[in-house]
C-alpha positions in Angstrom: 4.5 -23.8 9.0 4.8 -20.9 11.6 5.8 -21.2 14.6 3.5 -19.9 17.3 3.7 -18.5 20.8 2.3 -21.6 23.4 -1.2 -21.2 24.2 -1.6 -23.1 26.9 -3.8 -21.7 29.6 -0.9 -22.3 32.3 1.0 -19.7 29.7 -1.7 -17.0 29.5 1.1 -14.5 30.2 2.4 -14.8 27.0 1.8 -11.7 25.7 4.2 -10.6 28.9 6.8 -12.9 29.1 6.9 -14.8 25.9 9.6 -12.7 23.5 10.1 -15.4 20.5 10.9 -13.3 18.2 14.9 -11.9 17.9 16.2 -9.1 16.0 19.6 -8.6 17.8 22.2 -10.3 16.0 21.7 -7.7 12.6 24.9 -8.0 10.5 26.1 -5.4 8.0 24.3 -7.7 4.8 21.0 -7.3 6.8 21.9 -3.4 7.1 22.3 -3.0 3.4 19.6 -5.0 2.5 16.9 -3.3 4.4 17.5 -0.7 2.3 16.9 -2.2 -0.9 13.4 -1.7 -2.7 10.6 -3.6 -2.1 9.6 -4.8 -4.8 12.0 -5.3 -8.5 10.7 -5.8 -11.6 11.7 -9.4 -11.9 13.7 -11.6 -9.8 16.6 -11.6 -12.2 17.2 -7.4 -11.1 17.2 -8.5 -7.6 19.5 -11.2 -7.9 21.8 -8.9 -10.4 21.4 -6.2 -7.5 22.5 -8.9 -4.9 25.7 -10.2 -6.9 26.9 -6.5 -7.5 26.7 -5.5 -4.0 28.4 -8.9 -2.4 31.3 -10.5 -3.3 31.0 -13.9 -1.6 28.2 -16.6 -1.9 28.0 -16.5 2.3 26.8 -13.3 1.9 24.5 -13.4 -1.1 23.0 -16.2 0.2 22.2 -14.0 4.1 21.0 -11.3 1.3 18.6 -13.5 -0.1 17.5 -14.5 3.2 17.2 -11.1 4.8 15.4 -9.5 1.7 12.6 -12.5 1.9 12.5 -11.9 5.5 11.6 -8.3 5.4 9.4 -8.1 2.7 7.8 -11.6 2.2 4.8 -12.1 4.9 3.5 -15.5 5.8 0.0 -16.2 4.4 -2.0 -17.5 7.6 -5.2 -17.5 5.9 -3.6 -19.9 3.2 -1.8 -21.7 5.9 -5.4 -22.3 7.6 -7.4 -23.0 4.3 -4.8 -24.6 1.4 -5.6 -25.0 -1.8 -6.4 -28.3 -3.2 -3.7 -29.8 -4.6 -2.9 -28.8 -8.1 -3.5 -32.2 -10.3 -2.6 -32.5 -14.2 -2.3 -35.1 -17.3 1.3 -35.7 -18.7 2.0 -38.8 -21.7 5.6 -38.2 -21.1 8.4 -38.0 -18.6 9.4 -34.7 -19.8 6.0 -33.4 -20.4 5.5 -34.2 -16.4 8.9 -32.3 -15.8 7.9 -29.3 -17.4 4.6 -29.0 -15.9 6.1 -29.9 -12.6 8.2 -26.2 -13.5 5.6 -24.5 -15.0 4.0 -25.0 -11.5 7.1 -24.1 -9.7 7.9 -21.0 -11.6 4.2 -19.7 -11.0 4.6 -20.1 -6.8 7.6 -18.3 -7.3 6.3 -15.8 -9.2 2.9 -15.8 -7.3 5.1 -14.8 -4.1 7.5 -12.6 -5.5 4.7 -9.9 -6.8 2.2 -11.1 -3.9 4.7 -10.7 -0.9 3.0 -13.4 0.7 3.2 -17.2 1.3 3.2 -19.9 3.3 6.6 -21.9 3.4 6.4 -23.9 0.1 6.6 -20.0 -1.1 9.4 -19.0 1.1 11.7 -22.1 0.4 11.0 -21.6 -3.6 11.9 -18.5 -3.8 14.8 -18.8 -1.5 16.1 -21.9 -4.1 15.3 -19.8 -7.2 17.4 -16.7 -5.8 19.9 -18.6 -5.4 20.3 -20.5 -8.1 20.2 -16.9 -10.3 23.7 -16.8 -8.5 24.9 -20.1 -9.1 24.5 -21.2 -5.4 23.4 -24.8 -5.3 20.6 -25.0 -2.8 17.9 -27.6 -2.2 14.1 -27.9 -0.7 13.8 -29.8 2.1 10.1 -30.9 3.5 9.7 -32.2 6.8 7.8 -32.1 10.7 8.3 -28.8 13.2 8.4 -28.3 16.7 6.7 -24.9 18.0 4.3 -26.1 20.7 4.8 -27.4 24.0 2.0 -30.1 22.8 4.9 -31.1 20.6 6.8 -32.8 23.0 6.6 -36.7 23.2 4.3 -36.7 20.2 4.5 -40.3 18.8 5.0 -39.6 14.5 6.4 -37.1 12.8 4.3 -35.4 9.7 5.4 -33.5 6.6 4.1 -30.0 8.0 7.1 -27.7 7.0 10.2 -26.8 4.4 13.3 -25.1 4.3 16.5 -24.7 2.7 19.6 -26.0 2.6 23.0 -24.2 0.6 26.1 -25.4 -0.2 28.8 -22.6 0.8 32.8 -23.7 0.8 31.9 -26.9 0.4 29.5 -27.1 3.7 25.3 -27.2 3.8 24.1 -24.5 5.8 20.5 -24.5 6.8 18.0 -21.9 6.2 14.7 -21.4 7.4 13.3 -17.9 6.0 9.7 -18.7 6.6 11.0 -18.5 10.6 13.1 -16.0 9.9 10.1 -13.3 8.7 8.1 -13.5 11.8 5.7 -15.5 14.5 1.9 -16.3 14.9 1.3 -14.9 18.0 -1.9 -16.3 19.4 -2.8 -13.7 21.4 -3.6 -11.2 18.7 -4.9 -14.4 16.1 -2.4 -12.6 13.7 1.5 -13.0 12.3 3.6 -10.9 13.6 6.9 -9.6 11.2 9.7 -9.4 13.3 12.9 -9.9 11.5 14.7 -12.8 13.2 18.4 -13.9 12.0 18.8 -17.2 13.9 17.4 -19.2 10.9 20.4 -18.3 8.8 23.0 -21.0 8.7 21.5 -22.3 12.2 23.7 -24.5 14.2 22.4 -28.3 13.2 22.2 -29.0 17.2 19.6 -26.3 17.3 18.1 -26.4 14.1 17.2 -30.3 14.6 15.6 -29.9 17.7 13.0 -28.0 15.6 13.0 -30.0 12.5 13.3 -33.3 11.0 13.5 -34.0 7.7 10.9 -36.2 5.8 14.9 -38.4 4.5 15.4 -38.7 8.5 18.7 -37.6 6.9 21.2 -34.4 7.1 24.6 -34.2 5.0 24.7 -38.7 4.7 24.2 -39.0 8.6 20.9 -40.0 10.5 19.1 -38.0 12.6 17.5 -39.5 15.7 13.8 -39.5 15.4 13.0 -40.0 19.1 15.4 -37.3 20.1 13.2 -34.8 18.0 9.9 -36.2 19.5 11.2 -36.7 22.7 13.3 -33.7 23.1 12.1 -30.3 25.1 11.3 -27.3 23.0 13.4 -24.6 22.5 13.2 -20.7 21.9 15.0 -18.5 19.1 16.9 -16.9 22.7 18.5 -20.1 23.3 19.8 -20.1 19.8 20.6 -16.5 19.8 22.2 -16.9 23.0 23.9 -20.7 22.3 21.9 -21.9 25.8 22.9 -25.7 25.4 20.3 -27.1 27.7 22.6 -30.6 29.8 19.9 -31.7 31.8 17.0 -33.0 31.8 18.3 -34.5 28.7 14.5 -35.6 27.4 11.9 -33.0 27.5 9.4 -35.5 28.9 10.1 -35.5 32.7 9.1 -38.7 34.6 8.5 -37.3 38.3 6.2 -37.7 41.2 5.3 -34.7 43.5 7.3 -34.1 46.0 10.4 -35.1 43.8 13.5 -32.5 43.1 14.4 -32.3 39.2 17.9 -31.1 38.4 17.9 -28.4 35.9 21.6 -27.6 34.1 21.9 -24.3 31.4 25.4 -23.2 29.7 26.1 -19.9 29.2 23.8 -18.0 31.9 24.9 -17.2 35.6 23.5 -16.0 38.5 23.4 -12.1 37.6 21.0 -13.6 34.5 17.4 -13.8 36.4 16.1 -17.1 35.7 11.9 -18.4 36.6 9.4 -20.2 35.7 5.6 -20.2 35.7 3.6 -22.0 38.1 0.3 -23.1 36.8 -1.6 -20.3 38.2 0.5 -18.4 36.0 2.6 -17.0 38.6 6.5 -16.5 38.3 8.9 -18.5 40.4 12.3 -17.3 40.9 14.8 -20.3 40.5 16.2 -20.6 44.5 19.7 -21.2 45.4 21.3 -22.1 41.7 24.6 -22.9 41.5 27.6 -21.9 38.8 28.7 -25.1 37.0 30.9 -25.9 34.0 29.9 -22.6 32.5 26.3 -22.2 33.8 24.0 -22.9 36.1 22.3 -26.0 37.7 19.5 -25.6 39.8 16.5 -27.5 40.9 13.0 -27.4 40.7 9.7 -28.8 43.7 7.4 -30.5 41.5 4.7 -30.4 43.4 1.0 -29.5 43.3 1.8 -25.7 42.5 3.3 -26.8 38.8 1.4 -27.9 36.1 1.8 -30.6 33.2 4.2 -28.5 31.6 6.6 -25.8 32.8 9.4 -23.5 30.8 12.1 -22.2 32.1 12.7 -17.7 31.5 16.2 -16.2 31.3 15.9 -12.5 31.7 12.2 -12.7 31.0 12.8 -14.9 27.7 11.7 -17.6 27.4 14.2 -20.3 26.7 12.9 -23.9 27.2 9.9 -26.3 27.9 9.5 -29.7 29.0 6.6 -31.8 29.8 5.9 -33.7 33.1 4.8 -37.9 32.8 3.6 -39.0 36.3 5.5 -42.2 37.7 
């Protein structure tokens, strides 16, 4: 699933202040690999291509990434009209395996000569790339967070995949489909924007905007009500490692008239930190204060901010929460 810029009406400046996207943080793989063809002839000559010009799996594996993420687009029209699902007969176990591959192999196929997909595409390819190298690397299906209406939702659903690979004996996690580009609502179209954050994402980050269908990463369990519950983060707080400390739950219990304390690592008061009021006004954060490696300030919640507000570093924006009346 793609992640989309809010569309809230309180957030109609979007188009302004809303930078999801992040291409900053290019390594020398990326650099080499945006020079690479766009299409091969199979997916064996890019995966010979790959080994030959990278010696370690770490980087073959950001190669397969970055090459997806510049040349694969995500299929929105599929995304908003899917296919039935694909039925067949089997009498055997191993008849049913190999149809199951047969299927496989085509989607891989189907999105390597296309250049489009939606993410079943981009994590299939991403496995089978891999695998050419002798990387082991698994699918893994599960729910998203993009939208502010995401916060305190009560289940989880199977809306998304990515990938996982096992380098020096650690999973990394991989999401390519994030990693090619945004929906941005205000145009109704995707936007490809080569973003490196979803490479090897921190699992801190990465969780808050996934959760696995197994409720499970490397044998430990993940907190369902921490995803649901949590506030939604940006690709600039990733980028940027802004741990949010406090509020700790993105759903705010407040009245008006009460203070909320607000606490960001790694930015300072020569960053300019706001937030939108719900006339769609910015609000420069008064008086903050330097703390622990950040800053802590606090924000009126009165009548002048809406049901859900986000916080801007340096016009990015970097996190949401939602307000619950007492």
């Amino acid at each position: 699933m793609p992640q989309k810029k809010t569309s809230i009406l309180f957030l109609l400046l979007n188009i302004i202040f809303f930078n999801f996207a992040s291409a900053q943080k290019v390594s020398e793989v990326d650099k080499i690999v945006a020079k690479y063809p766009k299409s091969f002839a199979s997916t064996e000559k890019l995966a010979d291509k790959i080994e030959n010009d990278f010696d370690s799996d770490y980087d073959r594996a950001r190669a397969i990434y970055s090459w997806i993420a510049f040349n694969i687009k995500y299929d929105f029209n599929t995304f908003l009209n899917p296919p039935r699902t694909q039925g067949f007969r089997y009498s055997s176990e191993a008849e049913k395996q190999r149809k199951i591959k047969q299927i496989n192999d085509n989607l891989i196929q189907k999105t390597f000569t296309s250049k489009k997909a939606v993410c079943e595409g981009f994590t299939a390819l991403y496995q089978h790339l891999a695998s050419l190298m002798g990387i082991k690397c698994e699918i893994i299906r599960g729910d998203s967070k993009i939208s502010v209406r995401d916060i305190g939702r009560k289940t989880t659903s199977s809306n998304h995949a990515w990938n996982m690979v096992l380098i020096d004996k650690k999973w990394r996690l991989v999401d390519v489909t994030w990693g090619q580009g945004y929906y941005d609502s205000s145009k109704g179209r995707m936007v490809n924007d080569f973003n490196p954050v979803y490479f090897d994402t921190d699992p801190d980050y990465f969780f808050a905007k996934h959760f696995p269908d197994s409720g499970t990463f490397s044998g430990e369990r993940l907190s369902k009500d921490d995803f649901l519950n949590g506030p939604l983060i940006y690709n600039k707080t990733i980028e940027f490692d802004y741990k949010i400390k406090s509020p700790e739950s993105g759903l705010i219990e407040a009245k008006r008239g009460d203070r909320i304390t607000f606490e960001i690592k790694n930015i300072s008061k020569s960053n300019q930190v706001f937030y939108l009021n719900k006339y769609n006004k910015p609000v420069k954060i008064q008086n903050p204060k330097e703390k622990r490696g950040g800053l802590e300030f606090q924000i009126l919640y009165d009548n002048n901010v809406g049901e859900y507000i986000t916080i801007f570093v340096d016009t990015n924006s970097i996190v949401s929460f939602k307000f619950v009346s007492k």
